[in-house]
VOVEX-557809 format. One record per atom (N, C-alpha, C, CB): z negated, x negated, y negated; residue in three letters; atom name; chain. Coordinates in nm, 4 decimals, padded with zeros to 6 digits. Glycine has a CB too. Example, Ala and Ser with C-alpha at 12.3 -4.5 7.8 and 13.67 -1.06 7.14 Angstrom:
2
+----------+----------+----------+-----+----+---+
:       c3 :       c1 :       c2 :   r :  a : c :
+----------+----------+----------+-----+----+---+
: -00.7800 : -01.3190 :  00.5690 : ALA :  N : A :
: -00.7800 : -01.2300 :  00.4500 : ALA : CA : A :
: -00.7800 : -01.3200 :  00.3300 : ALA :  C : A :
: -00.9046 : -01.1308 :  00.4473 : ALA : CB : A :
: -00.7080 : -01.2850 :  00.2250 : SER :  N : A :
: -00.7140 : -01.3670 :  00.1060 : SER : CA : A :
: -00.7870 : -01.2900 : -00.0030 : SER :  C : A :
: -00.5725 : -01.4084 :  00.0598 : SER : CB : A :
+----------+----------+----------+-----+----+---+
This chain:
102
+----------+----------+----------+-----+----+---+
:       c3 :       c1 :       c2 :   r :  a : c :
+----------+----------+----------+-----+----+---+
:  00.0000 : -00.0842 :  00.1176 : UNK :  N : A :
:  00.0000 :  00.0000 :  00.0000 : UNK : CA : A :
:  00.0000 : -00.0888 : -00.1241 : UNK :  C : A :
: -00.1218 :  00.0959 :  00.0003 : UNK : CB : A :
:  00.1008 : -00.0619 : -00.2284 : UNK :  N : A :
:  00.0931 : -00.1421 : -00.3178 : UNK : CA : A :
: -00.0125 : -00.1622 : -00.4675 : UNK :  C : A :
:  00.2053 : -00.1285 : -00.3361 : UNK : CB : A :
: -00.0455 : -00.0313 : -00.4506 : UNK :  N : A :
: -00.1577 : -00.0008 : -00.5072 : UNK : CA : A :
: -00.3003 : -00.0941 : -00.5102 : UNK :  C : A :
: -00.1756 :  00.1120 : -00.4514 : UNK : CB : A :
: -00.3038 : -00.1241 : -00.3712 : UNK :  N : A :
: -00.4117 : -00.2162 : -00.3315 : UNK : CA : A :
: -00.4046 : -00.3333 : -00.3060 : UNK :  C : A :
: -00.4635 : -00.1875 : -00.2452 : UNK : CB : A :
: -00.2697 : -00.3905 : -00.3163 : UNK :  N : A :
: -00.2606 : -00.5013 : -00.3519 : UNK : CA : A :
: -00.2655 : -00.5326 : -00.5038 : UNK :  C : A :
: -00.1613 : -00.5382 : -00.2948 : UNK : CB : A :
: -00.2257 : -00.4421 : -00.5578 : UNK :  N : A :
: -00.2294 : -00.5274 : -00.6674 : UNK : CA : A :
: -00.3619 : -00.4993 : -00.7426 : UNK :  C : A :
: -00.1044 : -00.5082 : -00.7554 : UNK : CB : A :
: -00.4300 : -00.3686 : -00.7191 : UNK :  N : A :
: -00.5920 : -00.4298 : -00.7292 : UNK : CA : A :
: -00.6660 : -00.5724 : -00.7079 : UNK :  C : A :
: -00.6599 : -00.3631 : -00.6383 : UNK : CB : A :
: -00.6380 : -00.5992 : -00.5450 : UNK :  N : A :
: -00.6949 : -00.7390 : -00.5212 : UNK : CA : A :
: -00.6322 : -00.8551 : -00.6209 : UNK :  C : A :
: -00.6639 : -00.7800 : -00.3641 : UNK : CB : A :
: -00.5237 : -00.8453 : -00.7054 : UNK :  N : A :
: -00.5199 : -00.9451 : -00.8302 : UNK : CA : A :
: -00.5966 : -00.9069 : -00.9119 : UNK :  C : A :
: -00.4011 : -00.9649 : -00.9005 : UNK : CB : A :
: -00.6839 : -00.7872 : -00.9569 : UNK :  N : A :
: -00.7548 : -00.7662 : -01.0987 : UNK : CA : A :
: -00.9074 : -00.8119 : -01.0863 : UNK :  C : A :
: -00.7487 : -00.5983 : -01.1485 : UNK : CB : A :
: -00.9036 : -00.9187 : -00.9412 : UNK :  N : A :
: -01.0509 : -00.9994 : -00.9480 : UNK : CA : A :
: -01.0891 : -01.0787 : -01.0859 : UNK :  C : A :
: -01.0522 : -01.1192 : -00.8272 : UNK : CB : A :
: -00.9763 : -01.1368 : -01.1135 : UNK :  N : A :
: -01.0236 : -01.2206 : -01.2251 : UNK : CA : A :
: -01.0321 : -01.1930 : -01.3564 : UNK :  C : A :
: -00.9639 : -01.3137 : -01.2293 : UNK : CB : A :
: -00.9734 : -01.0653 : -01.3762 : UNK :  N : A :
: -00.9858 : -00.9644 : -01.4793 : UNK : CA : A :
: -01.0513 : -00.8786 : -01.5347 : UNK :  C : A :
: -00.9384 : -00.9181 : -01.4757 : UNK : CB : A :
: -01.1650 : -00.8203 : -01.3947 : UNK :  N : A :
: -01.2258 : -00.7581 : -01.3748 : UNK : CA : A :
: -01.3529 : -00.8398 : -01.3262 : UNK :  C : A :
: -01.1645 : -00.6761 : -01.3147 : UNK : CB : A :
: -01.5012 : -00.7831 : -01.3565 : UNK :  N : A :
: -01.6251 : -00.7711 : -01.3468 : UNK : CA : A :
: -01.6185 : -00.6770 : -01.2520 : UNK :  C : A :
: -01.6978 : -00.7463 : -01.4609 : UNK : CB : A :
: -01.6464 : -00.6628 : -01.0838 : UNK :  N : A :
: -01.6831 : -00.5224 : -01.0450 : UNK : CA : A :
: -01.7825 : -00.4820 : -00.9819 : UNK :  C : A :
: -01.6077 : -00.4734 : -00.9844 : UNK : CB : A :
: -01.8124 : -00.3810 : -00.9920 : UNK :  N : A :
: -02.0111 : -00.3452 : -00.9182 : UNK : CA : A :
: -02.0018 : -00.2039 : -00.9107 : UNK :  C : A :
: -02.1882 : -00.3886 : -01.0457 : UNK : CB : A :
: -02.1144 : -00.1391 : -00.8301 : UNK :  N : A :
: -02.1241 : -00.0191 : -00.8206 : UNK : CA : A :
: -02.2140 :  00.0319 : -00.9435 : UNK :  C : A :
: -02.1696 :  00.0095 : -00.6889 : UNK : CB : A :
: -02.1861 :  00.1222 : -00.9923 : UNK :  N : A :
: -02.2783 :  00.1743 : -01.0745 : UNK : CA : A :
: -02.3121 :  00.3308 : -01.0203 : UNK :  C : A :
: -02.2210 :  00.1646 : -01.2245 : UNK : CB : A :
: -02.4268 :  00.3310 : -00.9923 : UNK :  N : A :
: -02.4440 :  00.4440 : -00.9407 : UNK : CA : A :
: -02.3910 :  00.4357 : -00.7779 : UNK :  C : A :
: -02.3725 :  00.5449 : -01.0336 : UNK : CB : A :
: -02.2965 :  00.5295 : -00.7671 : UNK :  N : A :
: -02.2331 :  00.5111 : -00.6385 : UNK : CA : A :
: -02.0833 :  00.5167 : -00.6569 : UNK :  C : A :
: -02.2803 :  00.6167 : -00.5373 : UNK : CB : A :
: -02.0459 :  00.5101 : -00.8119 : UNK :  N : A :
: -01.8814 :  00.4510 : -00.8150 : UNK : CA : A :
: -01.8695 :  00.3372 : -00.8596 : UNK :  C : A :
: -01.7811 :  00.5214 : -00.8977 : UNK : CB : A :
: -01.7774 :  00.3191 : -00.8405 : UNK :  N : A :
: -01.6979 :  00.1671 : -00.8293 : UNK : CA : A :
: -01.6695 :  00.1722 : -00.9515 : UNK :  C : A :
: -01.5601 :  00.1364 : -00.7293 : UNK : CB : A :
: -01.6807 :  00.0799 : -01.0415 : UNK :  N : A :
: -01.5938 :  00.0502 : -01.1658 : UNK : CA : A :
: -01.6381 : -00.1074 : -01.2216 : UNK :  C : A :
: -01.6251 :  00.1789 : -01.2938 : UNK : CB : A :
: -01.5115 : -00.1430 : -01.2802 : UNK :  N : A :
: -01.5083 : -00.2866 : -01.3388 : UNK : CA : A :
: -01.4830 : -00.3124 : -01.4889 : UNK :  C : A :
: -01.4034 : -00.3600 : -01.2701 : UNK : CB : A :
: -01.5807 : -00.4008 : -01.5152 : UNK :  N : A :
: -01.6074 : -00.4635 : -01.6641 : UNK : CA : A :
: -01.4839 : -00.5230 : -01.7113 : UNK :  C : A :
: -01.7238 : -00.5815 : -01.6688 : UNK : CB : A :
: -01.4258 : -00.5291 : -01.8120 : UNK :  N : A :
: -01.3214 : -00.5876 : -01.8686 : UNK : CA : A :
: -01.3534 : -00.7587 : -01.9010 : UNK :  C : A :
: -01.2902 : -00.4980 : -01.9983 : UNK : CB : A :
: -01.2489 : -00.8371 : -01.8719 : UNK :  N : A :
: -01.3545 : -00.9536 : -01.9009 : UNK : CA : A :
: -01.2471 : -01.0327 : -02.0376 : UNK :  C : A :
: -01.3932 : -01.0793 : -01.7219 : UNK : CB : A :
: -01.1198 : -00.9755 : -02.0411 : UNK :  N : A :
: -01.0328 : -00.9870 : -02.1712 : UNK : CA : A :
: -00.9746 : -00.9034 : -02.2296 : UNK :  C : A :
: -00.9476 : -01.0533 : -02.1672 : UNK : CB : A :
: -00.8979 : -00.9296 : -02.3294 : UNK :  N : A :
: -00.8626 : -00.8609 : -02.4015 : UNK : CA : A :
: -00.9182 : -00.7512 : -02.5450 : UNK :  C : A :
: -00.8239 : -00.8284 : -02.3201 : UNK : CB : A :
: -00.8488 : -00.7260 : -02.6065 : UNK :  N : A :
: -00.9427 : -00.6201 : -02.6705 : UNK : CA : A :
: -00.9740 : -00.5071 : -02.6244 : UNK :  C : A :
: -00.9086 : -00.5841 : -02.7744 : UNK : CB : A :
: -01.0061 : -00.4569 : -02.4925 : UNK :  N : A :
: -01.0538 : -00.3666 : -02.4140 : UNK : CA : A :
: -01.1616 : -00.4359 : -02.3653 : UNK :  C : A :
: -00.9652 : -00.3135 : -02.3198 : UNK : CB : A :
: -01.2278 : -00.5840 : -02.3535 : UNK :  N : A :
: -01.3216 : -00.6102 : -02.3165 : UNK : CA : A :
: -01.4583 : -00.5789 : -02.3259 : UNK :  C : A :
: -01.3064 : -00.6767 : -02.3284 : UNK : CB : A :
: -01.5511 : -00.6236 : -02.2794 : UNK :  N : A :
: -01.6507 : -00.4920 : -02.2363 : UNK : CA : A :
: -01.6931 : -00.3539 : -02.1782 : UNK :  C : A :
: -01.6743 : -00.4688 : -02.2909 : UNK : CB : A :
: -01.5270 : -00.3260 : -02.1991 : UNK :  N : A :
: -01.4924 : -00.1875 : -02.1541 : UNK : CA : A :
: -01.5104 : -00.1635 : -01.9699 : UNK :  C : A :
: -01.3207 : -00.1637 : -02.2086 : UNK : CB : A :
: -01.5393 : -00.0233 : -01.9414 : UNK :  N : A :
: -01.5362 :  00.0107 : -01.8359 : UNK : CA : A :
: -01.4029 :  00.0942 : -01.7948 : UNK :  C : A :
: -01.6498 :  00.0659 : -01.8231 : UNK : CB : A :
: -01.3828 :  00.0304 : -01.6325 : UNK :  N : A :
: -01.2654 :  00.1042 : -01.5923 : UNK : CA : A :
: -01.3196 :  00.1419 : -01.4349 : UNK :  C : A :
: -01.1106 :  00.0054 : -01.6055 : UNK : CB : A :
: -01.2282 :  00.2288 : -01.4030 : UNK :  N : A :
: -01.2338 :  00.2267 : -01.2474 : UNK : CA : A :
: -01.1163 :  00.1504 : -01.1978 : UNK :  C : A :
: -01.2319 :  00.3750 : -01.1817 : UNK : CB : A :
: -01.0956 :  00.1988 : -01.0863 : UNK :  N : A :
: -00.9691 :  00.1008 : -01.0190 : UNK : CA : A :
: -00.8758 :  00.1566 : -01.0501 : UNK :  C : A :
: -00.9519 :  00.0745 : -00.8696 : UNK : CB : A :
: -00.8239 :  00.2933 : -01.0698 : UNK :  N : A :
: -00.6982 :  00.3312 : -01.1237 : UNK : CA : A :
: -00.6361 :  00.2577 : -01.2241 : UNK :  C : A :
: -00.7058 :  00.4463 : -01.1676 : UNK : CB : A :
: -00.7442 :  00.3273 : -01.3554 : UNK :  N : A :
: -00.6977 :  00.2756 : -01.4936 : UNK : CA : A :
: -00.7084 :  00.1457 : -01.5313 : UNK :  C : A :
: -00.7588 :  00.3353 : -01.5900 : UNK : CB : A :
: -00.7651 :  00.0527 : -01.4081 : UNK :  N : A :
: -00.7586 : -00.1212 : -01.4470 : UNK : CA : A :
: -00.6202 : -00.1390 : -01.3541 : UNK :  C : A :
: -00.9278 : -00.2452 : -01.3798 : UNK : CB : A :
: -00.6024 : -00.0879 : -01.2545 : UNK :  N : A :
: -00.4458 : -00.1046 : -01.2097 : UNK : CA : A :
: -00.3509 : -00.0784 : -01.3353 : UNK :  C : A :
: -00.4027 :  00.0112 : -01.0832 : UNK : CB : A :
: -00.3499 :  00.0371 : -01.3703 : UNK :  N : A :
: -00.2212 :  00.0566 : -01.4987 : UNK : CA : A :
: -00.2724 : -00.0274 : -01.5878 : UNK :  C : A :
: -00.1934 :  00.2182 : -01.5807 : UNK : CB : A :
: -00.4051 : -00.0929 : -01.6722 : UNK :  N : A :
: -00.3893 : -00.1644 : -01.7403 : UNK : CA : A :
: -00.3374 : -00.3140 : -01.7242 : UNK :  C : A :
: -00.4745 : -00.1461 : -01.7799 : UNK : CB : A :
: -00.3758 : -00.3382 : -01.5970 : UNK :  N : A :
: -00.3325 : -00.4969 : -01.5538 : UNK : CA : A :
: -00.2075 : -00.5208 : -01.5208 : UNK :  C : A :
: -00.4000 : -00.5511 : -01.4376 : UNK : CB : A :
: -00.1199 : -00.3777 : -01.5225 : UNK :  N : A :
:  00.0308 : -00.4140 : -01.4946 : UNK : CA : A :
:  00.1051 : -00.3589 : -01.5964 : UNK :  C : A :
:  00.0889 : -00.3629 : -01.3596 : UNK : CB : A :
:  00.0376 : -00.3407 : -01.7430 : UNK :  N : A :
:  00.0945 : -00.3090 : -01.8407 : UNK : CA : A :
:  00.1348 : -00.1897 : -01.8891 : UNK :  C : A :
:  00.1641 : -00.3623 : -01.8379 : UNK : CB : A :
:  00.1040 : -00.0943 : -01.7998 : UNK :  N : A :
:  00.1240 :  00.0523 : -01.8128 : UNK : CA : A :
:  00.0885 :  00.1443 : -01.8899 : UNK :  C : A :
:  00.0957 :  00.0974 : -01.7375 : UNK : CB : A :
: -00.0695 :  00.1164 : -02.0036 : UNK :  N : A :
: -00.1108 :  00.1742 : -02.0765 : UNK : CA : A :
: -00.2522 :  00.1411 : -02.0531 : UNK :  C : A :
: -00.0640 :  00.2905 : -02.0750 : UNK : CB : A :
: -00.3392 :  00.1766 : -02.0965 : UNK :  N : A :
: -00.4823 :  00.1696 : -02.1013 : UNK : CA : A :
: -00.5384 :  00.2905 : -02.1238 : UNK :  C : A :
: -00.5290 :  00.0831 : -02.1951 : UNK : CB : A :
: -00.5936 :  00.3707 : -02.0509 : UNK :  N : A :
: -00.6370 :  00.4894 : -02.0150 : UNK : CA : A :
: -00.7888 :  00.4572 : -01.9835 : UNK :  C : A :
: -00.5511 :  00.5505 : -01.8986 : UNK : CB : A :
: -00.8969 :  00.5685 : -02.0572 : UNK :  N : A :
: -01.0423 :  00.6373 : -02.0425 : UNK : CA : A :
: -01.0421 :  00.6577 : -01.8842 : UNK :  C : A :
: -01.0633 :  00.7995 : -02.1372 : UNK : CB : A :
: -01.1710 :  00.6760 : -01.8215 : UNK :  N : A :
: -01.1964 :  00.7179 : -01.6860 : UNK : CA : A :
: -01.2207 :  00.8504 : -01.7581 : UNK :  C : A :
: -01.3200 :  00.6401 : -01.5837 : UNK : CB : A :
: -01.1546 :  00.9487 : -01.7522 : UNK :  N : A :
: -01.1596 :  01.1042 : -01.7464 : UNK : CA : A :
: -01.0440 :  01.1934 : -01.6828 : UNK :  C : A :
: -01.1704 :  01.1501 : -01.8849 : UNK : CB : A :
: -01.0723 :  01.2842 : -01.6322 : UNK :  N : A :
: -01.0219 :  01.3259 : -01.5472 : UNK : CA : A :
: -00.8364 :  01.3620 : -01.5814 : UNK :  C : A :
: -01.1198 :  01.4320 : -01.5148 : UNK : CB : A :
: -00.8122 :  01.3268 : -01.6556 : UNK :  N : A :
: -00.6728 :  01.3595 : -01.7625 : UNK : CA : A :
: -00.6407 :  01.2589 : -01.7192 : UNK :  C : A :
: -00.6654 :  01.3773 : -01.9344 : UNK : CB : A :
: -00.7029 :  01.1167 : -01.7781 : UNK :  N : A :
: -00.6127 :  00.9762 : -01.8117 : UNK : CA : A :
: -00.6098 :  00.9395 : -01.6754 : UNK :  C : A :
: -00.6818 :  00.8440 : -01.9214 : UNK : CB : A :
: -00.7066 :  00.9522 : -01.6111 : UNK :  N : A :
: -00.6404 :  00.9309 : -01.4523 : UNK : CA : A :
: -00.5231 :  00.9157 : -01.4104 : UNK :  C : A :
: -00.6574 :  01.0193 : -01.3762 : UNK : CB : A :
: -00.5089 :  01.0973 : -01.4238 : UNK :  N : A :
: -00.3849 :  01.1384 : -01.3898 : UNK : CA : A :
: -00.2348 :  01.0700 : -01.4907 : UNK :  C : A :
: -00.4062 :  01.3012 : -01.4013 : UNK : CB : A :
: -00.2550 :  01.0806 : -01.5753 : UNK :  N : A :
: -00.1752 :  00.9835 : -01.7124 : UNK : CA : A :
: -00.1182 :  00.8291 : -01.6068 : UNK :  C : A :
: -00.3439 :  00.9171 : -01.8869 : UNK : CB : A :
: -00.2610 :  00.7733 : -01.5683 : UNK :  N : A :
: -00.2751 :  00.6530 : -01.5730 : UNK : CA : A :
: -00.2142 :  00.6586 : -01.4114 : UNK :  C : A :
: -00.4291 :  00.5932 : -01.6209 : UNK : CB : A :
: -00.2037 :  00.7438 : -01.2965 : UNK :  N : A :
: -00.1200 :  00.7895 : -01.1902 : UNK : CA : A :
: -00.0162 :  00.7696 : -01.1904 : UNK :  C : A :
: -00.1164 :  00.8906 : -01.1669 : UNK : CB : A :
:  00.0538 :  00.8087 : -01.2686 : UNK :  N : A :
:  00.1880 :  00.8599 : -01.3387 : UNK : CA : A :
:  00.2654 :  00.7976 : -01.3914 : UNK :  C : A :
:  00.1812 :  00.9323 : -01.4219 : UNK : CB : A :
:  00.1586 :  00.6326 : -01.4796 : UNK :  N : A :
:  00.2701 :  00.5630 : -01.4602 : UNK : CA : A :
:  00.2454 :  00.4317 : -01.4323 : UNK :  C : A :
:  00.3504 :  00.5736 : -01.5595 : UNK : CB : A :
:  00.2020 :  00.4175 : -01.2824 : UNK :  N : A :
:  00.2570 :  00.3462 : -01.2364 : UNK : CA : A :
:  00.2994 :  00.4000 : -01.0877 : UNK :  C : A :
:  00.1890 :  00.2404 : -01.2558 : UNK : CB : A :
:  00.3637 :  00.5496 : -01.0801 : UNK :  N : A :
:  00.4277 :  00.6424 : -00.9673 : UNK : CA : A :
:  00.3523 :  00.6153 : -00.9142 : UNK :  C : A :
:  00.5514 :  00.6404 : -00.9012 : UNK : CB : A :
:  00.2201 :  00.7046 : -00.9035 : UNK :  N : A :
:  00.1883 :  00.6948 : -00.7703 : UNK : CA : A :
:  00.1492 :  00.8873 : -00.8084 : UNK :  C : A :
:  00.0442 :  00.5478 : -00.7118 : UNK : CB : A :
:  00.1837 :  00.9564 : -00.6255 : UNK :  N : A :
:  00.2065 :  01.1186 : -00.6384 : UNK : CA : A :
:  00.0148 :  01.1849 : -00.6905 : UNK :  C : A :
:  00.2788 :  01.1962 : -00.4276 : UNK : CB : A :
:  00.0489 :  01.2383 : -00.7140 : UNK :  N : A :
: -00.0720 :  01.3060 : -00.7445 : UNK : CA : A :
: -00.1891 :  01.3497 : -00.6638 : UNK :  C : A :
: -00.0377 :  01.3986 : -00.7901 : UNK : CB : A :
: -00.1473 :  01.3691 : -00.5110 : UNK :  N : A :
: -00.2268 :  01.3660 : -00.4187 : UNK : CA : A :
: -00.2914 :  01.2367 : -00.3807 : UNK :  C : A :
: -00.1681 :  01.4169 : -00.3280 : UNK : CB : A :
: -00.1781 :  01.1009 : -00.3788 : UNK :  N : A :
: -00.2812 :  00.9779 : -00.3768 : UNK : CA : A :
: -00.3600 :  00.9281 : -00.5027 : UNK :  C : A :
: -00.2063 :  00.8583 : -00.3340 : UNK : CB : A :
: -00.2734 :  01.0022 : -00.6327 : UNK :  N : A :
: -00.4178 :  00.9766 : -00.7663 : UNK : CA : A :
: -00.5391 :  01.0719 : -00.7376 : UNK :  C : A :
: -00.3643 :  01.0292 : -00.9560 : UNK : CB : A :
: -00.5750 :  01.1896 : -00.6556 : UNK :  N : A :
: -00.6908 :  01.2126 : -00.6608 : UNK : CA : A :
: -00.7500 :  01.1707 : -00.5633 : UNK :  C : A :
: -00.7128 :  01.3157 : -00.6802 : UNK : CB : A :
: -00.6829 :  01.1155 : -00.4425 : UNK :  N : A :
: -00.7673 :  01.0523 : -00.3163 : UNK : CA : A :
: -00.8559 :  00.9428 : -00.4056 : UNK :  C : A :
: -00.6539 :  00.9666 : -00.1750 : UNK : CB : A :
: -00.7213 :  00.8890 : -00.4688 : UNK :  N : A :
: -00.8067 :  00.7670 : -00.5105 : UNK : CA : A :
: -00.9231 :  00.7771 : -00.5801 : UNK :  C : A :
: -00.7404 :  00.6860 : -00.5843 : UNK : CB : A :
: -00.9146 :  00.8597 : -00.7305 : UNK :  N : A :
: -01.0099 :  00.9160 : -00.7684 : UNK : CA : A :
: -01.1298 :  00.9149 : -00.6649 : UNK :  C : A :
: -00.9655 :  01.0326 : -00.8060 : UNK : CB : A :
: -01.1191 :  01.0417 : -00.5915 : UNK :  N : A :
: -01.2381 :  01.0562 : -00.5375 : UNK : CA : A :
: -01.2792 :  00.9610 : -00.4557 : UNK :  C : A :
: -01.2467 :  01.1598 : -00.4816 : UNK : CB : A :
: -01.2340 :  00.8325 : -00.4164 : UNK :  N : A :
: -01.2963 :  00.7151 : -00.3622 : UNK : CA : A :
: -01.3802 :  00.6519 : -00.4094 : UNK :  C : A :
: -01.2341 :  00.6390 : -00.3404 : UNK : CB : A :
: -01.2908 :  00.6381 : -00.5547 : UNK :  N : A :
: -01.3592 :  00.5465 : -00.6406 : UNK : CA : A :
: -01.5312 :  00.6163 : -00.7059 : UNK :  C : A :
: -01.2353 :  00.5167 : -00.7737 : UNK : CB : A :
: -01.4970 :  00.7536 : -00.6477 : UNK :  N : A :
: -01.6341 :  00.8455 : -00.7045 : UNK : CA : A :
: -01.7013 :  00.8777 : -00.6447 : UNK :  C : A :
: -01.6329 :  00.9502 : -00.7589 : UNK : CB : A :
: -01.7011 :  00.8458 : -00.4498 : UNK :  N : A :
: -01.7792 :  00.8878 : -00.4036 : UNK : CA : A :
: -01.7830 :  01.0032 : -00.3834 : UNK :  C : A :
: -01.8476 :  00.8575 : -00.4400 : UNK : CB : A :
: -01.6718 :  01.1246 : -00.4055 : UNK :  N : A :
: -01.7229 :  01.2501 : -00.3947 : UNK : CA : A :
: -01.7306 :  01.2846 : -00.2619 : UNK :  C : A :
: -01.6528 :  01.3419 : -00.4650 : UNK : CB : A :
: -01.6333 :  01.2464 : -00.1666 : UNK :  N : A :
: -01.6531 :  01.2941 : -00.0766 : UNK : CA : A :
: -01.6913 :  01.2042 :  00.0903 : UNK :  C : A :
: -01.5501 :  01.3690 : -00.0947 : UNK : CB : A :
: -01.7979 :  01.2033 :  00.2186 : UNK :  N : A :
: -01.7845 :  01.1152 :  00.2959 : UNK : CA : A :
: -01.6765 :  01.1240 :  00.4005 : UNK :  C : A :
: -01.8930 :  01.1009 :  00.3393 : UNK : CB : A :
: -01.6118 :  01.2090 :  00.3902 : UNK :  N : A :
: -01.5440 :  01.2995 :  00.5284 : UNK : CA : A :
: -01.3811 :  01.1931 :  00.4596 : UNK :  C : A :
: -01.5441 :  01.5669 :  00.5161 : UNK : CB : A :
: -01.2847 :  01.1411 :  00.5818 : UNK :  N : A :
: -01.1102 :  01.1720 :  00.5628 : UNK : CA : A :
: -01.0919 :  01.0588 :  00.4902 : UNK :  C : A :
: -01.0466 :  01.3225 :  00.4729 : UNK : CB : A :
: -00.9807 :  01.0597 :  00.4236 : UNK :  N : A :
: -00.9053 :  00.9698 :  00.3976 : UNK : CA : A :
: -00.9545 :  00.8772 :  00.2810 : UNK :  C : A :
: -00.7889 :  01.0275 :  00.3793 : UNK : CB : A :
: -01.0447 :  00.9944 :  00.1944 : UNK :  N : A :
: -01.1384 :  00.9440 :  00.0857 : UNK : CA : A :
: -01.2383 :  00.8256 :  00.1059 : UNK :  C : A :
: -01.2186 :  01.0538 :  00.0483 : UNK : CB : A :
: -01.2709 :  00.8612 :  00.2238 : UNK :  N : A :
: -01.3777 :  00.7629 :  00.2568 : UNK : CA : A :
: -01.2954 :  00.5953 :  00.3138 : UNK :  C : A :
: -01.4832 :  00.8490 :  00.3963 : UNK : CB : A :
: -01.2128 :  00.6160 :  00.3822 : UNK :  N : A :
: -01.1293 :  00.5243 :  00.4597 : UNK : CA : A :
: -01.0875 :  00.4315 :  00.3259 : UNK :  C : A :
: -00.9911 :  00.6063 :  00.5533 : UNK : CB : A :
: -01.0242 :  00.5323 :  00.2371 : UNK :  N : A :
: -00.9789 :  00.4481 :  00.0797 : UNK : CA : A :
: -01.1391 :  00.3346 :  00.0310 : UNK :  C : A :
: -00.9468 :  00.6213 : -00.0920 : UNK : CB : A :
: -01.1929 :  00.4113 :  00.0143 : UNK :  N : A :
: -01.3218 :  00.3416 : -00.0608 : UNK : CA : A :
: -01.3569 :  00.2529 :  00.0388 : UNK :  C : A :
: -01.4553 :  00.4402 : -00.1051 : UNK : CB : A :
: -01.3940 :  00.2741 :  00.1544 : UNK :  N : A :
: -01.3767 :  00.1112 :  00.2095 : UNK : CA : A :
: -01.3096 :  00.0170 :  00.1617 : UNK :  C : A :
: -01.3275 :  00.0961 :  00.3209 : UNK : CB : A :
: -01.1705 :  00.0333 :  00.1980 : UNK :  N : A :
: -01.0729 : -00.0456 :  00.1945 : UNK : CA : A :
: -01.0404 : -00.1218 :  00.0261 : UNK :  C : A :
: -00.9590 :  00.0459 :  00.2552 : UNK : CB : A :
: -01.0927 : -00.0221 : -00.0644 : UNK :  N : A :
: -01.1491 : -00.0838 : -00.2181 : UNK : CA : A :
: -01.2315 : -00.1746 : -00.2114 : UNK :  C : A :
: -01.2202 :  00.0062 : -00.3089 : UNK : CB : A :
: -01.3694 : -00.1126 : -00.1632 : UNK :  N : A :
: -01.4596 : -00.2169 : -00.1379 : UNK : CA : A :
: -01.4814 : -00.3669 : -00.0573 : UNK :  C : A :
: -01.5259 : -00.1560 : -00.1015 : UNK : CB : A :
: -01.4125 : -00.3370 : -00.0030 : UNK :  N : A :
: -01.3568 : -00.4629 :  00.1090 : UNK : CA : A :
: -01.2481 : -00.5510 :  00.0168 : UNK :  C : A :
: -01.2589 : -00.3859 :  00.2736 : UNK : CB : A :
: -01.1494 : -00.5351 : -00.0221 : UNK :  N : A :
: -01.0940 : -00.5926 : -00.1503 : UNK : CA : A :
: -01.1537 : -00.6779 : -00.2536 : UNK :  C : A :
: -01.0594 : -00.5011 : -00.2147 : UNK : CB : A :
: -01.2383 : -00.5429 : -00.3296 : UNK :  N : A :
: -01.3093 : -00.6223 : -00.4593 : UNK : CA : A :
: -01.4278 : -00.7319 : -00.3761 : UNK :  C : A :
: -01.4071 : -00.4842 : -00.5876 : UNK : CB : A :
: -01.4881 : -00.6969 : -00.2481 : UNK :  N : A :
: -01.6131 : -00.7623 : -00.2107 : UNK : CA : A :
: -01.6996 : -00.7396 : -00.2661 : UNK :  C : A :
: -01.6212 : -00.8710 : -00.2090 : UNK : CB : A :
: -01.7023 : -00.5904 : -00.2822 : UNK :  N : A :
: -01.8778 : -00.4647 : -00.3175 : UNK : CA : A :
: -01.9278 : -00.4944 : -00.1826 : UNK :  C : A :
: -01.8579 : -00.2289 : -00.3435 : UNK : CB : A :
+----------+----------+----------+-----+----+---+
């Protein structure tokens, strides 16, 4: 999945830790630094796509362009959020976590 590869490049870009029980990463350049992202919207930012809020809109925004369908922007979503333990959601958030090395 290309998606998750090119996450595993935003190690050095990214600060990442659980907060709570989602995943999200510290900005460590740019003038977005300090800023918080999840893994979506640091994917579209690290490949130039735009820079998108974690809210439930820019997600989808932040989905969109870098094509990915709308059913894998909310899997992902909900990986990155913990919402659900059951299916494919859960299988994703591993496979995040195993990546970043949460």
């Amino acid at each position: 999945m290309q998606f998750l590869l090119t996450l595993q490049k935003t190690k050095k870009s990214y600060k990442w830790h659980l907060s709570g029980n989602k995943i999200r990463g510290k900005a460590k350049n740019g003038k977005d630094r300090g800023e918080l992202f999840d893994p979506l919207t640091a994917v579209s930012r690290y490949t130039g796509n735009g820079t998108y809020d974690v809210t439930k809109r820019n997600r989808q925004r932040a989905g969109r362009s870098l094509g990915i369908s709308t059913t894998l922007t909310n899997t992902i979503v909900g990986a990155a959020d913990a919402k659900s333990n059951r299916g494919s959601e859960q299988v994703l958030r591993g496979r995040i976590k195993q990546i970043l090395g949460l």
